[in-house]
C-alpha positions as CSV (number, residue, x, y, z in Angstrom):
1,X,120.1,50.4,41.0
2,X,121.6,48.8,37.8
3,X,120.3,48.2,34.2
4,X,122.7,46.2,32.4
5,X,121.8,47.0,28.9
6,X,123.2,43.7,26.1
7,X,122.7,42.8,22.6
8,X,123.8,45.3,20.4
9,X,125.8,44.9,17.1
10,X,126.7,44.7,14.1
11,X,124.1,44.0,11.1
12,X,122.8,44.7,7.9
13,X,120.0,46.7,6.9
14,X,117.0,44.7,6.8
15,X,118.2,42.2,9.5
16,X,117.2,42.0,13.0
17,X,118.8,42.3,16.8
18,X,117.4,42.1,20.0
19,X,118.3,44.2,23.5
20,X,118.0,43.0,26.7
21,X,118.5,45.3,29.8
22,X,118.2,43.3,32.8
23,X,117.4,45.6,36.2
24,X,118.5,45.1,39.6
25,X,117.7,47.0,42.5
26,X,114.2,48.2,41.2
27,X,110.8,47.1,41.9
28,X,111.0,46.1,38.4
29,X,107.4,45.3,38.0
30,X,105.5,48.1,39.5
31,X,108.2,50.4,36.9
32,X,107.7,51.6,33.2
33,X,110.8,51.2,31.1
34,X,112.2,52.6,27.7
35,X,114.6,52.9,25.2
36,X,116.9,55.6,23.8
37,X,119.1,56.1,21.3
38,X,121.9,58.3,20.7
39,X,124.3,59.3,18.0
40,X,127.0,61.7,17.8
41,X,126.7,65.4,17.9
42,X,122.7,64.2,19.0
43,X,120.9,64.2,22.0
44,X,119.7,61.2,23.8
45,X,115.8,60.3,22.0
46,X,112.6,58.4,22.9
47,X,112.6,54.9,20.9
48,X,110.1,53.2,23.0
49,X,107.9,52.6,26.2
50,X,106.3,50.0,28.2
51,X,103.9,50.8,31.4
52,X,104.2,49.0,34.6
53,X,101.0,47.1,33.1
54,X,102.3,46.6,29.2
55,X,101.2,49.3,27.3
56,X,103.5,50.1,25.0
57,X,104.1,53.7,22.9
58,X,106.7,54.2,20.2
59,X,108.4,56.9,18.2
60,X,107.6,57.0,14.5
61,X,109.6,55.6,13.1
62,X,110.0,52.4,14.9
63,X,106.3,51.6,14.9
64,X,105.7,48.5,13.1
65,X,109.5,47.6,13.2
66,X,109.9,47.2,16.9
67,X,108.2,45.5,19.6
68,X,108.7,46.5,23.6
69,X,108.1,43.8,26.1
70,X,109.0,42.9,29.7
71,X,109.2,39.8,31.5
72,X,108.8,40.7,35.6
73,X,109.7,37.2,36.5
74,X,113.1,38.0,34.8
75,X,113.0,41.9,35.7
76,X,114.2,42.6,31.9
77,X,112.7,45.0,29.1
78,X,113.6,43.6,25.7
79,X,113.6,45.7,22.4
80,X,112.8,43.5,18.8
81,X,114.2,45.7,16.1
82,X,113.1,44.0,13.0
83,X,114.0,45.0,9.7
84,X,117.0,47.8,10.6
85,X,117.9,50.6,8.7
86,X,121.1,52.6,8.5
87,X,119.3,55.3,10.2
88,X,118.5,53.0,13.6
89,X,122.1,53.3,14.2
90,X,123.6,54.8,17.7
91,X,123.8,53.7,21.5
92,X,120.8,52.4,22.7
93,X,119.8,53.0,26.3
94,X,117.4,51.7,28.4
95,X,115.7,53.6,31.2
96,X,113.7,53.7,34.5
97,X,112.0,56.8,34.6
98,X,110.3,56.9,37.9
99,X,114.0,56.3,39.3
100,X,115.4,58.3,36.7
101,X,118.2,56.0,36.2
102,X,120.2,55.3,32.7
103,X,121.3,52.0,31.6
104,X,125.2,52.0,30.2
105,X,123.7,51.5,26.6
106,X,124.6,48.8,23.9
107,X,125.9,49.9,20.7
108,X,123.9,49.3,16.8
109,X,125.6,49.7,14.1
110,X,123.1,48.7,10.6
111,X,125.4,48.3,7.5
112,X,123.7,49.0,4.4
């Protein structure tokens, strides 16, 4: 199994970035995904879900910022992160739960 996990960077509050994490190994379409984040001295913590069939959950304080969404014809979950704060800064992971498997995460960095 492999998630390779791309797109982080460097922005400004207010901009925008998109992660990719393209899986391999997986029946990618019959699995839900997510994304973490982590920053240091933190634990890993839920950003966002997507279902095997698109339904989509979010923590708070993401909702109406970001948008989950998969393409099975690519087997990659993408993460929209519009209009970043300072505090959306850290590693972000993605994640197959029913395979319990981590991504090696993608670093975001939001400058205010």
């Amino acid at each position: 199994v492999q998630l390779q996990a791309s797109g982080g960077g460097l922005v400004q509050a207010g901009g925008s970035l998109r992660l990719s994490c393209a899986a391999s190994g997986i029946s990618f379409s019959n699995n839900g995904m997510g994304w973490y984040r982590q920053v240091p001295g933190k634990q890993r913590g839920f950003v966002a879900s997507i279902t095997s069939g698109g339904s989509t959950n979010y923590v708070g304080s993401v909702k109406g910022r970001f948008t989950i969404s998969r393409d099975n014809a690519k087997n990659t979950v993408y993460l929209q992160m519009n209009s970043l704060k300072p505090e959306d800064t850290g590693v972000y992971y993605c994640y197959a739960p029913r395979v319990g498997f981590w991504g090696q995460g993608t670093l975001v960095t939001v400058s205010s």
